[in-house]
Backbone bond lengths (Angstrom), bond angles and torsions (degrees), N, CA, C in turn:
res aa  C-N    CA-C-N  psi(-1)  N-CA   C-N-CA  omega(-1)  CA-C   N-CA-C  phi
1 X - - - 1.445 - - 1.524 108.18 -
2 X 0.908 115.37 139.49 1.526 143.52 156.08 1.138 153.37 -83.39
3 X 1.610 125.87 104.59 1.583 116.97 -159.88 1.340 115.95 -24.21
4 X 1.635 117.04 -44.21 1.650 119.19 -160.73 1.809 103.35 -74.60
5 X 1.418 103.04 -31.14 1.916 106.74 164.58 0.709 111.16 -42.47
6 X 1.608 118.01 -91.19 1.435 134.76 -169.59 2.100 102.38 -42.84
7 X 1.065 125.52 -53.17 1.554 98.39 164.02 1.706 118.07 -59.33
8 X 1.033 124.82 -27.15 1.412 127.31 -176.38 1.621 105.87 -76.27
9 X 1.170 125.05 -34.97 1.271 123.61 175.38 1.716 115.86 -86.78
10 X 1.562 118.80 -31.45 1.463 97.82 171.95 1.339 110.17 -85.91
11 X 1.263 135.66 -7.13 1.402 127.02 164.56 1.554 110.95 -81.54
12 X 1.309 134.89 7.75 1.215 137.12 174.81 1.777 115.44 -99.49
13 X 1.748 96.80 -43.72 1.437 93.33 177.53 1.998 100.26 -96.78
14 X 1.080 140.24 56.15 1.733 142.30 -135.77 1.417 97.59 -27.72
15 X 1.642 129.79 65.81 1.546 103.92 148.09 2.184 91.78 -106.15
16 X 1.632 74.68 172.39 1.416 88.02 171.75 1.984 116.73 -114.38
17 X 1.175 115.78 -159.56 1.063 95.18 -158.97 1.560 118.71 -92.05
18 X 1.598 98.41 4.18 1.705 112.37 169.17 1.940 97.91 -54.54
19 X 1.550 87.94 -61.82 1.483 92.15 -171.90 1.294 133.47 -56.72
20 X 1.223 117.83 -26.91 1.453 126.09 146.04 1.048 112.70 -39.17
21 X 1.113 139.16 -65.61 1.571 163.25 -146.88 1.675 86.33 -64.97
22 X 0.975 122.14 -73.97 1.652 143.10 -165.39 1.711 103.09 -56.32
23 X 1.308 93.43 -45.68 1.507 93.24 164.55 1.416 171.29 -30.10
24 X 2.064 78.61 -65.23 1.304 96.79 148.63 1.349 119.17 -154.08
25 X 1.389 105.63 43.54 1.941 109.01 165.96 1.375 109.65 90.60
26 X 1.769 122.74 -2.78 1.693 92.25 -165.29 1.399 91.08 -102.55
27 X 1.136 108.01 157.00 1.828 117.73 164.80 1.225 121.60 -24.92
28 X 1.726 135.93 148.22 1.259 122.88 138.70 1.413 111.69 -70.85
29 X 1.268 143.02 17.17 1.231 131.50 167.24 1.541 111.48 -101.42
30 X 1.178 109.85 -15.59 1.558 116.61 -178.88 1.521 116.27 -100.99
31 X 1.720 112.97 -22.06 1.365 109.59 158.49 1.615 108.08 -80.08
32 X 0.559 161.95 -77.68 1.791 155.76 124.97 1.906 96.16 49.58
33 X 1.307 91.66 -71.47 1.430 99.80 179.04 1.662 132.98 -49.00
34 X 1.469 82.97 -46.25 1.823 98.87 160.36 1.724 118.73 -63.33
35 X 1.262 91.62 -51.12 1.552 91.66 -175.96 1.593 126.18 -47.44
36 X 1.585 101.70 -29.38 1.807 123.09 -164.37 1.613 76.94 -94.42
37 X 1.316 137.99 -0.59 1.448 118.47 168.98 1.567 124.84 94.64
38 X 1.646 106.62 -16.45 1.356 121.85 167.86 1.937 123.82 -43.75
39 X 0.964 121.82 143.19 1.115 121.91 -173.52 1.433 109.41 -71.11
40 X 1.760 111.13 138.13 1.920 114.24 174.01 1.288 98.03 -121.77
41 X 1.251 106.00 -174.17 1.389 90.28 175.49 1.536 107.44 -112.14
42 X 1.346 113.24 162.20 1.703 115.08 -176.62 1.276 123.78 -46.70
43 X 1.180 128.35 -28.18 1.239 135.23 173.64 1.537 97.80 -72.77
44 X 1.174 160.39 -98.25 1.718 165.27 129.26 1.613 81.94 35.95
45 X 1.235 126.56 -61.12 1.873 111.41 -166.02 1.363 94.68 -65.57
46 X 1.410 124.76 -56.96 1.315 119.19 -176.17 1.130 117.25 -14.49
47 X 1.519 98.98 -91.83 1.917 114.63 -179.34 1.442 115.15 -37.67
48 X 1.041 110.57 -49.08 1.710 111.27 170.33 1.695 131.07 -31.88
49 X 1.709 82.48 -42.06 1.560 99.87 -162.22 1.801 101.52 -96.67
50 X 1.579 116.29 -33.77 0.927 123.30 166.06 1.375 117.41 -55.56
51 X 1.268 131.24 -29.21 1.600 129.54 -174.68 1.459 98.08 -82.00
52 X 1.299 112.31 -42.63 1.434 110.04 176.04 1.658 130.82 -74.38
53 X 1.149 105.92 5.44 1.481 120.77 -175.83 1.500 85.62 -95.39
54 X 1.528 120.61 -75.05 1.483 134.89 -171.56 1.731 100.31 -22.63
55 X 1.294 100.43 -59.95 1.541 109.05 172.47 1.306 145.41 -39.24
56 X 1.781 101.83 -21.63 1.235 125.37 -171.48 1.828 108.63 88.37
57 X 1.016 102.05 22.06 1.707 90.72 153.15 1.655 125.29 -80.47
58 X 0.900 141.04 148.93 1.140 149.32 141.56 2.101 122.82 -99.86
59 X 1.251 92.19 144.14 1.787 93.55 -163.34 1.803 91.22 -119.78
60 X 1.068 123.26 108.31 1.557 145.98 147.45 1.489 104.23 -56.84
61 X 1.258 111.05 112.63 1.449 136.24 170.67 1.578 97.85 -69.61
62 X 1.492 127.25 149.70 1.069 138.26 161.67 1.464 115.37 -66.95
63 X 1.566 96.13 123.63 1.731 95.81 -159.93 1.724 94.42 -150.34
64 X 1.351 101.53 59.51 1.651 103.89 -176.89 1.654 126.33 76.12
65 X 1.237 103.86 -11.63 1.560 125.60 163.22 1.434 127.58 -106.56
66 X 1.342 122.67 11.64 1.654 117.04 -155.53 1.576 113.09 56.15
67 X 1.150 110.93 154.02 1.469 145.37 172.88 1.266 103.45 -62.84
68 X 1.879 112.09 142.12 1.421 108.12 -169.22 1.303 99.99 176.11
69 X 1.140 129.00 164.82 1.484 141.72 -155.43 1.510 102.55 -150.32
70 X 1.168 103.18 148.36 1.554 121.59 -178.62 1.408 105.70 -146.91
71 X 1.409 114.05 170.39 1.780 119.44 -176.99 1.652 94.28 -111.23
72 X 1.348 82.35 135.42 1.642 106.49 -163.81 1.750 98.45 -55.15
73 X 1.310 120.09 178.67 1.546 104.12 -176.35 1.419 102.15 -122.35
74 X 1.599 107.81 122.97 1.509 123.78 177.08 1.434 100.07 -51.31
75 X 1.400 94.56 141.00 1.640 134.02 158.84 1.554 137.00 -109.11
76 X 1.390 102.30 109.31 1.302 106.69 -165.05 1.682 112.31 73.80
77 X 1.533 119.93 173.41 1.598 136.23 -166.18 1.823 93.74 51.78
78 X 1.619 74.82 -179.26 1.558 95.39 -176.06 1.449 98.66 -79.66
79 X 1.572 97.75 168.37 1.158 116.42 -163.76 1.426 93.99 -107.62
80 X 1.659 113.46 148.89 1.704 112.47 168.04 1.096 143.27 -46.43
C-alpha cells in the first residue's frame, strides 16, 4: 500500500483517519507518518491495509495505470 491508497481508500469508504485509527490500533501519529511518506514497518502497513480490506477496500497493484483502490463489489441485498 501506498500513501496515495490509503488517501484513496479512506475517501472511498468516508472514514477519516481517526477511524482508521479505531480500527485497527495504529496511532494517528503513525498514520500521519505514512501519509508524509516516511517509512513503517511492514507489519504497521499490514494492519492498515487489513482494516481497510475488512471494509471493503480493494488495492489495484500498479499495472500500467498507477496504483488504486476500488470498493470490493457487494453480493447479494439491495444495492444503495
Amino acid at each position: 500500500m501506498l500513501p496515495v491508497q490509503l488517501d484513496m481508500a479512506l475517501a472511498a469508504i468516508g472514514w477519516g483517519t481517526r477511524d482508521l485509527s479505531r480500527s485497527c490500533g495504529v496511532s494517528l501519529d503513525t498514520i500521519a507518518r505514512f501519509k508524509r511518506g516516511e517509512r513503517l514497518r511492514d507489519t504497521t502497513i499490514a494492519t492498515m491495509r487489513a482494516a481497510l480490506e475488512t471494509a471493503g477496500v480493494e488495492f489495484i497493484a500498479e499495472n500500467g495505470g498507477g496504483p488504486g483502490v476500488r470498493l470490493r463489489a457487494r453480493t447479494g441485498g439491495p444495492p444503495n
